[in-house]
GUMARKOL-51315 format. One line per 8 residues: their letters; for each residue x, y, z of N, C-alpha, C. Coordinates in nm, 4 decimals, padded with zeros to 6 digits. Example, Ala and Ser with C-alpha at 12.3 -4.5 7.8 and 13.67 -1.06 7.14 Angstrom:
<sites>
as> 01.3190,-00.5690,00.7800,01.2300,-00.4500,00.7800,01.3200,-00.3300,00.7800; 01.2850,-00.2250,00.7080,01.3670,-00.1060,00.7140,01.2900,00.0030,00.7870
</sites>
This chain:
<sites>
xxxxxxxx> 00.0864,-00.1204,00.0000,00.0000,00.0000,00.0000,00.0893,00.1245,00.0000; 00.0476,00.2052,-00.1211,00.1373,00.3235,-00.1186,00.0947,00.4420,00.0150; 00.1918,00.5890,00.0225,00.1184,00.6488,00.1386,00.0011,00.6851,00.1047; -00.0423,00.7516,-00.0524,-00.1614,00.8148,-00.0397,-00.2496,00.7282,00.0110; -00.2348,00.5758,-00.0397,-00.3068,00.5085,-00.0435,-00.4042,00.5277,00.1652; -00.2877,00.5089,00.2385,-00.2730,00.4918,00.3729,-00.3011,00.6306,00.3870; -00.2999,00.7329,00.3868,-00.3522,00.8711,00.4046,-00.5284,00.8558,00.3592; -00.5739,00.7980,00.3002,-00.6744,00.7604,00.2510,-00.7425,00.6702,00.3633
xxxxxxxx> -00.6848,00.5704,00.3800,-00.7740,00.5232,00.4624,-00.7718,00.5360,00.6142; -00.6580,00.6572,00.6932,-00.7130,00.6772,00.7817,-00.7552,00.7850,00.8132; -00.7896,00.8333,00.7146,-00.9165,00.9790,00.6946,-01.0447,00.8816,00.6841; -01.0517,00.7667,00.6028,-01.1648,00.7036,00.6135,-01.2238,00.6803,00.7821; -01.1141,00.6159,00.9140,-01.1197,00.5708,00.9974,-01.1628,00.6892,01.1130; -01.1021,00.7858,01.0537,-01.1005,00.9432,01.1531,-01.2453,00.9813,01.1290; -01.3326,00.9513,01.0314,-01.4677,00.9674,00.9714,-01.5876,00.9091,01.0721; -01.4819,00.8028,01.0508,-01.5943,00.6467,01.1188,-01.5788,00.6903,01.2791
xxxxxxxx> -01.5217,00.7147,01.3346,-01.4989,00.7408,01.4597,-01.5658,00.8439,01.4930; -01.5706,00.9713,01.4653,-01.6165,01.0577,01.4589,-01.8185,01.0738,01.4921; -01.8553,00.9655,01.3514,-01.9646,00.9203,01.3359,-01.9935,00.8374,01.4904; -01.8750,00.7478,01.5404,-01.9301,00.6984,01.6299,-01.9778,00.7477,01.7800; -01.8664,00.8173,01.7855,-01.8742,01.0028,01.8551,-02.0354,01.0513,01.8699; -02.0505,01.1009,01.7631,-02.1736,01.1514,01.7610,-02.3079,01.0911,01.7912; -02.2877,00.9671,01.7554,-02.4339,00.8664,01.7824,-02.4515,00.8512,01.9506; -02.3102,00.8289,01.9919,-02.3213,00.7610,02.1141,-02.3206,00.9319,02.1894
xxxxxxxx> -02.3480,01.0648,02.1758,-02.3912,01.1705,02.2512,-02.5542,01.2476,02.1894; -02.6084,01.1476,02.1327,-02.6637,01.2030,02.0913,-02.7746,01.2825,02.2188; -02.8229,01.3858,02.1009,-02.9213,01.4985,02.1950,-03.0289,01.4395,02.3051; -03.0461,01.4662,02.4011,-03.1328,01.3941,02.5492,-03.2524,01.4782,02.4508; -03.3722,01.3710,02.4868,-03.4895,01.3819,02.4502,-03.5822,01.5300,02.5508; -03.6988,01.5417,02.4719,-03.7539,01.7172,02.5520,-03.7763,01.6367,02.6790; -03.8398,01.5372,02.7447,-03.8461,01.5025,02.8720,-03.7313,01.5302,02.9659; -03.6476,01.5154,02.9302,-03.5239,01.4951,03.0225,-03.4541,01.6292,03.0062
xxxxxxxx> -03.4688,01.7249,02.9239,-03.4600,01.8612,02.9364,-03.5829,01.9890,02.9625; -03.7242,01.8661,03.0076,-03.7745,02.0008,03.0526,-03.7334,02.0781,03.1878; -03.7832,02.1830,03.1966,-03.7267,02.2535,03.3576,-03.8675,02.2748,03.4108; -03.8422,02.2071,03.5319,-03.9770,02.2746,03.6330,-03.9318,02.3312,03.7290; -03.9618,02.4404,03.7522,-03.9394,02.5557,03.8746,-03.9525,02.5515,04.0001; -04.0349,02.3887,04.0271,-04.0778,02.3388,04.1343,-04.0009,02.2386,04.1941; -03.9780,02.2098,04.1138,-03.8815,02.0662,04.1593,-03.7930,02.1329,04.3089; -03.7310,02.0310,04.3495,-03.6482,02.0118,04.4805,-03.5457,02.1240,04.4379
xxxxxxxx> -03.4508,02.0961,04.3386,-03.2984,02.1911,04.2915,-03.3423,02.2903,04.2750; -03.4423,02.3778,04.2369,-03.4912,02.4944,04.1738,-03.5571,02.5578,04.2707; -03.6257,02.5247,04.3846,-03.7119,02.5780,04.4257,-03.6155,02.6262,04.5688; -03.4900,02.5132,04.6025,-03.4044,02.5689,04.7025,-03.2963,02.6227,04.6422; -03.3403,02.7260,04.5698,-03.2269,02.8081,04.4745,-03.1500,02.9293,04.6250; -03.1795,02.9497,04.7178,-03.1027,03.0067,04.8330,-03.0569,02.9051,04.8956; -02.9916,02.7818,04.8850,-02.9539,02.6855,04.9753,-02.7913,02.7496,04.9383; -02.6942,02.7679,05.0314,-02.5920,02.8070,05.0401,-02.5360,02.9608,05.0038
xxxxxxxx> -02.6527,03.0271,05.0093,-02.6423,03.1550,04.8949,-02.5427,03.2589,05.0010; -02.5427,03.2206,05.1550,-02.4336,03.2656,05.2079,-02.2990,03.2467,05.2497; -02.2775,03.1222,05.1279,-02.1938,03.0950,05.2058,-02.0614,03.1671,05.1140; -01.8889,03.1218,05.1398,-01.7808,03.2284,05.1164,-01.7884,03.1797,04.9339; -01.8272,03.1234,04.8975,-01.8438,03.0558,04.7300,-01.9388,03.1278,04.6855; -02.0085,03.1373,04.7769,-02.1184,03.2002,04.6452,-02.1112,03.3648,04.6603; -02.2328,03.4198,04.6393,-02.3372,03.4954,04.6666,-02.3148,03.6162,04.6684; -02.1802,03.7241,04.7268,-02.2792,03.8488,04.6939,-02.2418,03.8930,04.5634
xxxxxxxx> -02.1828,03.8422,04.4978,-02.1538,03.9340,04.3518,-02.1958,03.8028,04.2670; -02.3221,03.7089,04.3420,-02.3779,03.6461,04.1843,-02.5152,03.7270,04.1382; -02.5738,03.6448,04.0194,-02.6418,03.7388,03.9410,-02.8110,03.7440,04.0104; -02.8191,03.6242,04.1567,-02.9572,03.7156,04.2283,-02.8902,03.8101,04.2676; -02.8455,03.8403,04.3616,-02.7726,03.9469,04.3958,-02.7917,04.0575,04.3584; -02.7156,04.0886,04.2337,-02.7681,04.1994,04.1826,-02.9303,04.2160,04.1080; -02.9816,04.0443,04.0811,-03.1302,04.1024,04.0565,-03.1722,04.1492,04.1562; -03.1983,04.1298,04.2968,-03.2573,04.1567,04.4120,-03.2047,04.3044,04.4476
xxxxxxxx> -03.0567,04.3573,04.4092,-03.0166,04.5147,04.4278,-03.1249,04.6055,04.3280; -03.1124,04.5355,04.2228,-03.1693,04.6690,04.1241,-03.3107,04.6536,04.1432; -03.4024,04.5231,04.2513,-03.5316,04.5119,04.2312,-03.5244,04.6375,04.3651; -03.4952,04.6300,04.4689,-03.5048,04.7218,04.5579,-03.4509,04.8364,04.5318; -03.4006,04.9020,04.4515,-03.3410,04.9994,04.3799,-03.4893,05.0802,04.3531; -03.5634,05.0080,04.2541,-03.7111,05.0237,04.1990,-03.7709,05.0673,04.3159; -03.7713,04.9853,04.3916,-03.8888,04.9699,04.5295,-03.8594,05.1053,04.5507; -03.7344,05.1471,04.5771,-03.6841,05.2511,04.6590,-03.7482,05.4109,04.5847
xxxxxxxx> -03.7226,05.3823,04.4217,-03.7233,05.5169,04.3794,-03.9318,05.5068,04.3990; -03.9848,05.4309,04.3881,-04.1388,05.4664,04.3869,-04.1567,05.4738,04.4916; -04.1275,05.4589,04.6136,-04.1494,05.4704,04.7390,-04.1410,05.6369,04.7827; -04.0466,05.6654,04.7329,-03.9704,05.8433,04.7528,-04.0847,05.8982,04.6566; -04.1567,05.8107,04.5313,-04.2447,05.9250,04.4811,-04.3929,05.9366,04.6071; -04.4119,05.8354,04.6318,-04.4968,05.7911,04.7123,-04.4941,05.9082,04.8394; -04.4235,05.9326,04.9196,-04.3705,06.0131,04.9642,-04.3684,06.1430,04.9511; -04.3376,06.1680,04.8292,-04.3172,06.3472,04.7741,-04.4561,06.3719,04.7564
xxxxxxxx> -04.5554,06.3087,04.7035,-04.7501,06.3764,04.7518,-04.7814,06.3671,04.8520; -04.7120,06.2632,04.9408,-04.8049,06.2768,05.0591,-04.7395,06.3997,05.1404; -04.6262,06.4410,05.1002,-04.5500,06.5861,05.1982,-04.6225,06.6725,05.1178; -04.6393,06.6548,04.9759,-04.7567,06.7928,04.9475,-04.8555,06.8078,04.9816; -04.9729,06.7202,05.0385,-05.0723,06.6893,05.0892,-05.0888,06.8018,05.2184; -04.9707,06.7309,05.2718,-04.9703,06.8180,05.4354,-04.9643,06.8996,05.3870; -04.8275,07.0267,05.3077,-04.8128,07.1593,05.2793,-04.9423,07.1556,05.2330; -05.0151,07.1530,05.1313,-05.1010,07.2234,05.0725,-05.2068,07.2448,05.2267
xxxxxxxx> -05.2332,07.1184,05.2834,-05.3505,07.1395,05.3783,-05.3012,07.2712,05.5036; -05.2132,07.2513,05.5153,-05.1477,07.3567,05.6606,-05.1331,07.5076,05.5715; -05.1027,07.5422,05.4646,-05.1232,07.6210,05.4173,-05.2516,07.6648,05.4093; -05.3672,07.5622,05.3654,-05.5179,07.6709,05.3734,-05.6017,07.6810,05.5133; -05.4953,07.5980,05.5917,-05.6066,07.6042,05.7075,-05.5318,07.7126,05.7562; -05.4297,07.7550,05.7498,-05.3377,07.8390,05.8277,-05.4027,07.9917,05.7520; -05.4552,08.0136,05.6347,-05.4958,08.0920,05.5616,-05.6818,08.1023,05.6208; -05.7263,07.9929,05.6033,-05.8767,07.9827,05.6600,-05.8762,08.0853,05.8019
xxxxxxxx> -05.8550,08.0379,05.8833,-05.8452,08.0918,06.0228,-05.8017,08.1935,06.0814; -05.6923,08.2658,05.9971,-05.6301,08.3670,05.9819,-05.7281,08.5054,06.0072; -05.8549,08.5164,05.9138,-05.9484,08.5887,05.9982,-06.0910,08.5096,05.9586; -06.1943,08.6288,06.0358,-06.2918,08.5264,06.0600,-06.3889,08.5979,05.9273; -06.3180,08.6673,05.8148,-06.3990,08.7230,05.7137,-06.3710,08.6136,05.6059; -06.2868,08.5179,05.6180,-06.1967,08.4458,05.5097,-06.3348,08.3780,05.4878; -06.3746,08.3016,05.3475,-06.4660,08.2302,05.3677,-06.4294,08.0711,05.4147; -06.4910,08.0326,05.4664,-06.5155,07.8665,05.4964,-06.4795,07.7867,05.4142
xxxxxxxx> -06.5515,07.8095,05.2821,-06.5204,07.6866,05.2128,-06.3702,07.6962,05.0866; -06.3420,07.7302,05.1708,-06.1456,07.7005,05.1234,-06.0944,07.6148,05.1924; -06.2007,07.5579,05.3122,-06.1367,07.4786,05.3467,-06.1922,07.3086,05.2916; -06.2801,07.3439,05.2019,-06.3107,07.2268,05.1303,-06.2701,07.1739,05.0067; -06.2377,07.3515,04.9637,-06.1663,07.3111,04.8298,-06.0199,07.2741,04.8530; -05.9390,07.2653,04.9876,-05.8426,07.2040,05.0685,-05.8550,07.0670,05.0534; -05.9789,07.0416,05.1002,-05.9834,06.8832,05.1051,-06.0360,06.8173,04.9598; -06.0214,06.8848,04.8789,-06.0836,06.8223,04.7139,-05.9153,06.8230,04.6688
xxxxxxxx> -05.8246,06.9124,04.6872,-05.6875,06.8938,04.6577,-05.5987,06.7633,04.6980; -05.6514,06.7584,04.8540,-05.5751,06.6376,04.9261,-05.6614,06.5275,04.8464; -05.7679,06.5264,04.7873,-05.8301,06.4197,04.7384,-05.7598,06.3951,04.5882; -05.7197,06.5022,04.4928,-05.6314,06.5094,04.4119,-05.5286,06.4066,04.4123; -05.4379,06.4270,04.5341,-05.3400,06.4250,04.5477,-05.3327,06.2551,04.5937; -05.4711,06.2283,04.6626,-05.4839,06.0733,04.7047,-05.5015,06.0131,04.5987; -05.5387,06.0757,04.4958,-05.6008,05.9285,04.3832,-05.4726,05.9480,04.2791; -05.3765,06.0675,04.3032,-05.2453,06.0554,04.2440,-05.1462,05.9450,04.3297
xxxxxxxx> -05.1684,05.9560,04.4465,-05.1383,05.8522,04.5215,-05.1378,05.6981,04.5216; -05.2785,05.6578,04.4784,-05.3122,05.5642,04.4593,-05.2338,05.4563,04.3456; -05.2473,05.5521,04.2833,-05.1862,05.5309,04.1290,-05.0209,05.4626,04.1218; -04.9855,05.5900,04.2073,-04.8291,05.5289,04.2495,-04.8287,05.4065,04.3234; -04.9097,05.4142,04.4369,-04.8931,05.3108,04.5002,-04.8452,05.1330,04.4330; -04.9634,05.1852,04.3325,-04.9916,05.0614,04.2435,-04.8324,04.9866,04.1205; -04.8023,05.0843,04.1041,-04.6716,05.0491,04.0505,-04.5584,04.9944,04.1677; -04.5862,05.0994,04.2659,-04.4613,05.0535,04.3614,-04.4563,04.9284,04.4381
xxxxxxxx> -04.6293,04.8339,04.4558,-04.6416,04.7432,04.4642,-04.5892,04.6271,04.3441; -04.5471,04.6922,04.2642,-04.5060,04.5417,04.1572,-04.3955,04.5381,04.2025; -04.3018,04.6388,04.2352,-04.1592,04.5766,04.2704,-04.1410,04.5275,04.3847; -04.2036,04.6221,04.4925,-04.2285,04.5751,04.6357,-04.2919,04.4193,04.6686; -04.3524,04.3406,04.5674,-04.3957,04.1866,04.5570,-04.3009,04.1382,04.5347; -04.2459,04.1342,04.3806,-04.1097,04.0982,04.3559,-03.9580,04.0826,04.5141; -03.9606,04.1727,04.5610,-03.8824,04.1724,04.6526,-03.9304,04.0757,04.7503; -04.0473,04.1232,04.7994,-04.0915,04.0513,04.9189,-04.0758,03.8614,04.9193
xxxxxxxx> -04.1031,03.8544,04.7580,-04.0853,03.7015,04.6597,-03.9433,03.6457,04.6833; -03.8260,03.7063,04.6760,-03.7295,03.7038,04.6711,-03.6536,03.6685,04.8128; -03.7278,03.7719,04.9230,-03.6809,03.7418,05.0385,-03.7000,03.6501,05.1593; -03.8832,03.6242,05.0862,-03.9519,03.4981,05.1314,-03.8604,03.3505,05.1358; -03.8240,03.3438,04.9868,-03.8040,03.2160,04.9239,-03.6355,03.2112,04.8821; -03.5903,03.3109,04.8913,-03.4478,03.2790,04.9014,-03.3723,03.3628,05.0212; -03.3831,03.4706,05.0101,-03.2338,03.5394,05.1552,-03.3223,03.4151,05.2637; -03.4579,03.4067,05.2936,-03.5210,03.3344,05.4087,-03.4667,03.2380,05.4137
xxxxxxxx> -03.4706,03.1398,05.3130,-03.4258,02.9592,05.3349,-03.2708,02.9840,05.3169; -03.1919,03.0975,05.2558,-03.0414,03.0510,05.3063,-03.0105,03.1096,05.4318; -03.0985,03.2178,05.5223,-03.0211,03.2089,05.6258,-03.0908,03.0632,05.7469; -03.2243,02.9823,05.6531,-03.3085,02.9246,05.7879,-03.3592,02.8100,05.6773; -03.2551,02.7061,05.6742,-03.3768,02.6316,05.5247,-03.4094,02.5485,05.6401; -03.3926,02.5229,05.7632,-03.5305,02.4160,05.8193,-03.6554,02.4632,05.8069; -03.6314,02.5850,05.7699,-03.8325,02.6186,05.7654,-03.8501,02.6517,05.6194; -03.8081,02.5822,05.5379,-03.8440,02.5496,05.4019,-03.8688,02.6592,05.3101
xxxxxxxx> -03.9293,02.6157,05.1940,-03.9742,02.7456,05.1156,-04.1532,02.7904,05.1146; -04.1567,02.8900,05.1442,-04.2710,02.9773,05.1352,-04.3622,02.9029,05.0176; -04.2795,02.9344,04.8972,-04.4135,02.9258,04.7764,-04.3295,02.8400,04.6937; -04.3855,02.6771,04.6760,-04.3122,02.6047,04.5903,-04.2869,02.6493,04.4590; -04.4219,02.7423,04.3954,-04.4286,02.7785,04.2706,-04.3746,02.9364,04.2570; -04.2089,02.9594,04.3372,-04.2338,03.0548,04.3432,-04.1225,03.1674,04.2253; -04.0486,03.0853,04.1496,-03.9753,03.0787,03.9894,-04.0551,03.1038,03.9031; -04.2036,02.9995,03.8708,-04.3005,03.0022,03.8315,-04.3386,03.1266,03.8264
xxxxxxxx> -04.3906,03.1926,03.9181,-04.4192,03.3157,03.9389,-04.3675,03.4407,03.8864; -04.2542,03.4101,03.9355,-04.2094,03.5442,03.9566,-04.0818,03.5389,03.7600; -04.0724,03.4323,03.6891,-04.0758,03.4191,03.5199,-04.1597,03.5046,03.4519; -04.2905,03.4348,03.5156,-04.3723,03.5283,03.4826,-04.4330,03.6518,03.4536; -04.4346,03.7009,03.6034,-04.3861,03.8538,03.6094,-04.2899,03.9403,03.5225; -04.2012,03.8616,03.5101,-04.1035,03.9238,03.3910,-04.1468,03.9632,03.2440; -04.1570,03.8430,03.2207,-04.2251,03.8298,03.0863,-04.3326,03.8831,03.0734; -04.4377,03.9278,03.1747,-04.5718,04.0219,03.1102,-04.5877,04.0591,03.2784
xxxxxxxx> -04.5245,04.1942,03.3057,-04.5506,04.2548,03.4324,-04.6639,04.2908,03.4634; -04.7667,04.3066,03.5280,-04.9171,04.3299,03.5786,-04.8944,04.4142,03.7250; -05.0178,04.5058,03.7532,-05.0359,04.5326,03.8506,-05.0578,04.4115,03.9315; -05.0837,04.4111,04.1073,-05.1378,04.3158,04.1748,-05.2294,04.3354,04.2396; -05.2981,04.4687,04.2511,-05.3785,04.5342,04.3315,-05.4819,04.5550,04.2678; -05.6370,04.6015,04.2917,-05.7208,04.6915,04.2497,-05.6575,04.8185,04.2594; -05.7692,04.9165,04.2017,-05.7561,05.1028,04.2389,-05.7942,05.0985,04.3704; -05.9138,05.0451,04.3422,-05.9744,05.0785,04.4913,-05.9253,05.0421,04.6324
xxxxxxxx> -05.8135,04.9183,04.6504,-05.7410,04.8751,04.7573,-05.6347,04.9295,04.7668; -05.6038,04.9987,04.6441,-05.4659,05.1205,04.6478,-05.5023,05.2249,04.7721; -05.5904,05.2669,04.6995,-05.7011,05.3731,04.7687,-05.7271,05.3611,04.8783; -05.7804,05.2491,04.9713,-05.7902,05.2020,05.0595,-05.6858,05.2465,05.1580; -05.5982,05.1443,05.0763,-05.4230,05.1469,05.1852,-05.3799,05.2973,05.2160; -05.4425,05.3689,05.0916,-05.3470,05.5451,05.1395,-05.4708,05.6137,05.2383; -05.5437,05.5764,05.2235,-05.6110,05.6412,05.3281,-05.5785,05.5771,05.4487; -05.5702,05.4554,05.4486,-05.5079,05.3659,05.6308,-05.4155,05.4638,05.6402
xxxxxxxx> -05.3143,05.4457,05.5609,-05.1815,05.5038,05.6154,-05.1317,05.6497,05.6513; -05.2253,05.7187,05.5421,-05.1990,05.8865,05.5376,-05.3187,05.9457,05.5459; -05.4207,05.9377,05.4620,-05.4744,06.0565,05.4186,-05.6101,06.0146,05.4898; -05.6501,05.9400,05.5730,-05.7856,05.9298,05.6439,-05.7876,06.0508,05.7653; -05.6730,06.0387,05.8251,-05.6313,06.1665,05.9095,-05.6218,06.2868,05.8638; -05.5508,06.2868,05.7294,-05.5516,06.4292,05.7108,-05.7335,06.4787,05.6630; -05.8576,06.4204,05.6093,-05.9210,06.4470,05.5802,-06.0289,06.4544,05.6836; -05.9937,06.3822,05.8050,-06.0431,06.4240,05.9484,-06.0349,06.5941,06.0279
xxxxxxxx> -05.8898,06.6050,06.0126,-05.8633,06.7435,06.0451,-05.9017,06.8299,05.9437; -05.9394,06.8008,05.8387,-05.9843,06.9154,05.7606,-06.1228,06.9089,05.7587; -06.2260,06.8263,05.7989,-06.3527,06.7952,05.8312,-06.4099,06.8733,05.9380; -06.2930,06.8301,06.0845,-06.2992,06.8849,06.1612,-06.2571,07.0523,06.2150; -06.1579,07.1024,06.1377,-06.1356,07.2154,06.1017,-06.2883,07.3130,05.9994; -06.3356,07.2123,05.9327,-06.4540,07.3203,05.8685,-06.5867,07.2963,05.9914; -06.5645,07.1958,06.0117,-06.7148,07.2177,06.1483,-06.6875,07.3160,06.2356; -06.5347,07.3404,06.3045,-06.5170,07.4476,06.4098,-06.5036,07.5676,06.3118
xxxxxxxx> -06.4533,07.5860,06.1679,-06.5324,07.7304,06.1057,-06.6387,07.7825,06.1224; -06.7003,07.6644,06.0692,-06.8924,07.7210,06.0761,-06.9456,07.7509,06.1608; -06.9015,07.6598,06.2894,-06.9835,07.6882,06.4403,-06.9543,07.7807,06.5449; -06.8076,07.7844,06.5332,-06.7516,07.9122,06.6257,-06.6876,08.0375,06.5825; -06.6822,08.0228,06.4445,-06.6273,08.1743,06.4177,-06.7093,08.1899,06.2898; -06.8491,08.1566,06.2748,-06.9417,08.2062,06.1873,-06.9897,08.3812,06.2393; -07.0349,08.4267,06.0818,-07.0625,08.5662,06.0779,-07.2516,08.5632,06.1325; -07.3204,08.4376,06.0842,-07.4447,08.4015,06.1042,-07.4528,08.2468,06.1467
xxxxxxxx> -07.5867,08.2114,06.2028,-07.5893,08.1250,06.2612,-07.5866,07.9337,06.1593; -07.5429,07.8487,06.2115,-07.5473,07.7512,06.0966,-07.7493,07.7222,06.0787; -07.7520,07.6617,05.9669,-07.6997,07.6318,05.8371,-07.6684,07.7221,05.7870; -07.6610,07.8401,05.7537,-07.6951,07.9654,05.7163,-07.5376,07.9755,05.6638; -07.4527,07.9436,05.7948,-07.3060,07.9799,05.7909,-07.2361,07.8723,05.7049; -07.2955,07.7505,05.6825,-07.2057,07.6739,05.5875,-07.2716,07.7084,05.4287; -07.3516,07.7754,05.4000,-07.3951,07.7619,05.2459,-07.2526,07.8436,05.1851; -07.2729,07.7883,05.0446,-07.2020,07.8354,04.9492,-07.2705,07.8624,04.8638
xxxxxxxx> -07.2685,08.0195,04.8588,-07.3540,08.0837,04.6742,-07.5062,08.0153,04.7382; -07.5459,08.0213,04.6262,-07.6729,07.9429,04.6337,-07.7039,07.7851,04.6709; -07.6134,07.7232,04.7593,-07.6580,07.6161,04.7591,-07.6451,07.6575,04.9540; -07.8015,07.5490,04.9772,-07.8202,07.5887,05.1281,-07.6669,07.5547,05.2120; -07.6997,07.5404,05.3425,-07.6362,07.4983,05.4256,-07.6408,07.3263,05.4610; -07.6897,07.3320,05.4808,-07.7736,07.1965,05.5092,-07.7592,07.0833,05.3977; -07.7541,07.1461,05.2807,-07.7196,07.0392,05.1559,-07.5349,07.0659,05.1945; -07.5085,07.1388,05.2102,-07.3270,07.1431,05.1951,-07.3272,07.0591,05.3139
xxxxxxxx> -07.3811,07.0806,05.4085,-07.3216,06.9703,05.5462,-07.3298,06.8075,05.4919; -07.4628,06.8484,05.4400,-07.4742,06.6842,05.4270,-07.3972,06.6499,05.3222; -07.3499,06.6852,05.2389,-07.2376,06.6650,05.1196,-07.1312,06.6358,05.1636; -07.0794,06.7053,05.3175,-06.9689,06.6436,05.3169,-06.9031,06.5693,05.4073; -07.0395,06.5264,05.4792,-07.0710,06.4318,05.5910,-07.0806,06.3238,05.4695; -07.1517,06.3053,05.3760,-07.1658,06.1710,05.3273,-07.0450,06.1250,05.2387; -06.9468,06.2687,05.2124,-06.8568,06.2170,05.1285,-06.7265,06.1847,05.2143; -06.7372,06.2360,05.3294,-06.6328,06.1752,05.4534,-06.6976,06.0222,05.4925
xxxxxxxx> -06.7923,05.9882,05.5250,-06.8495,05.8593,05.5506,-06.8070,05.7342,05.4288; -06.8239,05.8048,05.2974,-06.8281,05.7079,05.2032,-06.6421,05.6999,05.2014; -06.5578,05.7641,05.2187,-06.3875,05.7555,05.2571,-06.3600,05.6543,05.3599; -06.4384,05.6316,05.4721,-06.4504,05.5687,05.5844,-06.4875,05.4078,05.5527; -06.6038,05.4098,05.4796,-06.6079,05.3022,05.4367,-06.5388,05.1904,05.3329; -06.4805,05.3194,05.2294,-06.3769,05.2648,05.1672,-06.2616,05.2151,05.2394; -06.2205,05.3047,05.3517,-06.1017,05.2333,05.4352,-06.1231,05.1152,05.5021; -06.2379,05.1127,05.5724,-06.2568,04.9953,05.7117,-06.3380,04.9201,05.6161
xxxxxxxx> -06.3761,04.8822,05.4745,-06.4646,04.7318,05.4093,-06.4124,04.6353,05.4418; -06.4182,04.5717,05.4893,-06.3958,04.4085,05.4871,-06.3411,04.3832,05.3682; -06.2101,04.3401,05.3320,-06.1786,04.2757,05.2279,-06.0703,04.2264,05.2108; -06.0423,04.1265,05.1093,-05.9315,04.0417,05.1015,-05.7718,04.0970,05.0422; -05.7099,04.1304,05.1294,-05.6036,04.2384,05.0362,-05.5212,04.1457,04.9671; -05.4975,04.2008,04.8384,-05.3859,04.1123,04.7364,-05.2934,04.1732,04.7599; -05.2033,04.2861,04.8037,-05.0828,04.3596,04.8260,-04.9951,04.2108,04.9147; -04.9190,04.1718,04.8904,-04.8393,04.0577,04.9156,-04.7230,04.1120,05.0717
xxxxxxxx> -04.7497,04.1090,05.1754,-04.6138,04.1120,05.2128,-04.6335,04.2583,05.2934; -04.7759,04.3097,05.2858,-04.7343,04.4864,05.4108,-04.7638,04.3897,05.5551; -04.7650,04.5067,05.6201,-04.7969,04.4880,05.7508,-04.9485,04.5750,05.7907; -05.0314,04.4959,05.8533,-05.1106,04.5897,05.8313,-05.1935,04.5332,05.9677; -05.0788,04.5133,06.0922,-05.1593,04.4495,06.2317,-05.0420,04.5436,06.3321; -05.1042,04.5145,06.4118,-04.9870,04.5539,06.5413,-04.9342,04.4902,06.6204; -04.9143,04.3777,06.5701,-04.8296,04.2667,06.6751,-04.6790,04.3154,06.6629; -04.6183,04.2824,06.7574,-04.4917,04.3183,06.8191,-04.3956,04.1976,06.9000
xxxxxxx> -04.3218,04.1810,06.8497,-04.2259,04.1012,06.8891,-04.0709,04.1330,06.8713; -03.9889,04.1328,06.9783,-03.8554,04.0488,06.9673,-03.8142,03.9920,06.9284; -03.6527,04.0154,06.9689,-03.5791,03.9133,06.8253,-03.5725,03.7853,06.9389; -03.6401,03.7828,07.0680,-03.5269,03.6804,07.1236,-03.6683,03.6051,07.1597; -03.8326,03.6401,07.1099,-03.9243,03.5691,07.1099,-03.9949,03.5469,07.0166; -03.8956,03.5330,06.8804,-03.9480,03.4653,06.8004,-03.8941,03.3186,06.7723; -03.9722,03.2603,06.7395,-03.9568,03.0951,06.7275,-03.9221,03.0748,06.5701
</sites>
């Protein structure tokens, strides 16, 4: 056998091998490469996440920095109406009272501003709850089980979830439980003192006697009281309804505990 000849046939052999190579890796079937988010490996995705190998410069890490990053900047908007709220209100009551010729109902068109300013509120709220879930998701089901995995994971489906979220972000709230929450937290009070600030207008530093002293223009007294007796009542009820809150993760009780009596 000459060389070409032998150059020939172990290019033939380098072929065949090759071929055999390939058969015997061939591609794992879709079963054995699907991923479920639930499974055991996936779902204790914080199992070691503190320890000196892993964790703070892997890539949750920084998802969980830039998700609270978010949280942080809607929170500060959240914030910047409700400090206008107060200024605007301490400004007209401070203006109302000032003398007793001022009229009264500036101090209602006070409280139609703070109402402005609540359903601008609301609004925010509602965004700042998508990241504020996200986080709460995050800290549930992973910082939780790597600093404590005997008490397991929160939400088996909770990859599932939160994939999801990614791929087509949604509010989690109604308007109306937005609404709700800012009045618990802020603005049920402020619309008390301004309630209560126009009843002590009318009654003690009126020019004439009530009803007389709450009308505006042509509309009696008596219709303005009751206008805004029923529209403070119907605020009240929006706050205290009975209902099932979807906001994931506030606090919204007064229990109190220690670090050294919790179990």
């Amino acid at each position: 056998m000459n060389r070409s000849d032998q150059r020939r046939s172990s290019e033939r052999d380098s072929t065949d091998s090759s071929s055999d190579d390939v058969a015997g890796h061939a591609e794992p079937s879709s079963a054995e490469t699907t991923f479920d988010p639930s499974d055991e490996q996936a779902r204790t995705l914080g199992r070691g996440f503190f320890e000196e190998t892993s964790a703070p410069g892997s890539a949750m890490a920084h998802l969980y920095r830039g998700e609270i990053h978010r949280m942080k900047m809607w929170r500060e908007r959240l914030d910047r109406s409700s400090n206008w709220a107060v200024t605007v209100m301490a400004a007209i009551l401070t203006w109302a009272f000032a003398d007793a010729s001022n009229p009264h109902y500036v101090i209602l068109v006070g409280a139609l501003m703070v109402g402005i300013f609540l359903v601008i509120e609301a609004r925010r709220y509602r965004g700042y709850d998508i990241w504020r879930s996200r986080v709460r998701l995050l800290q549930e089901n992973v910082f939780a089980y790597a600093l404590d995995p005997s008490q397991g994971i929160e939400d088996d489906e909770w990859r599932r979830k939160l994939s999801r979220d990614y791929r087509t972000p949604t509010t989690k709230i109604t308007y109306e439980e937005a609404i709700a929450h800012r009045l618990r937290r802020v603005y049920l009070p402020l619309f008390t003192v301004l309630g209560a600030a126009w009843l002590f207008r009318i009654t003690v530093m009126p020019t004439t006697g009530w009803p007389a002293s709450a009308a505006i223009g042509m509309i009696p007294g008596a219709v303005v009281t009751g206008l805004v007796i029923t529209a403070y009542l119907g605020l009240v009820s929006i706050t205290f309804r009975p209902r099932r809150w979807q906001a994931h993760g506030e606090l919204r009780n007064c229990d109190i505990g220690a670090w050294d009596e919790m179990e």
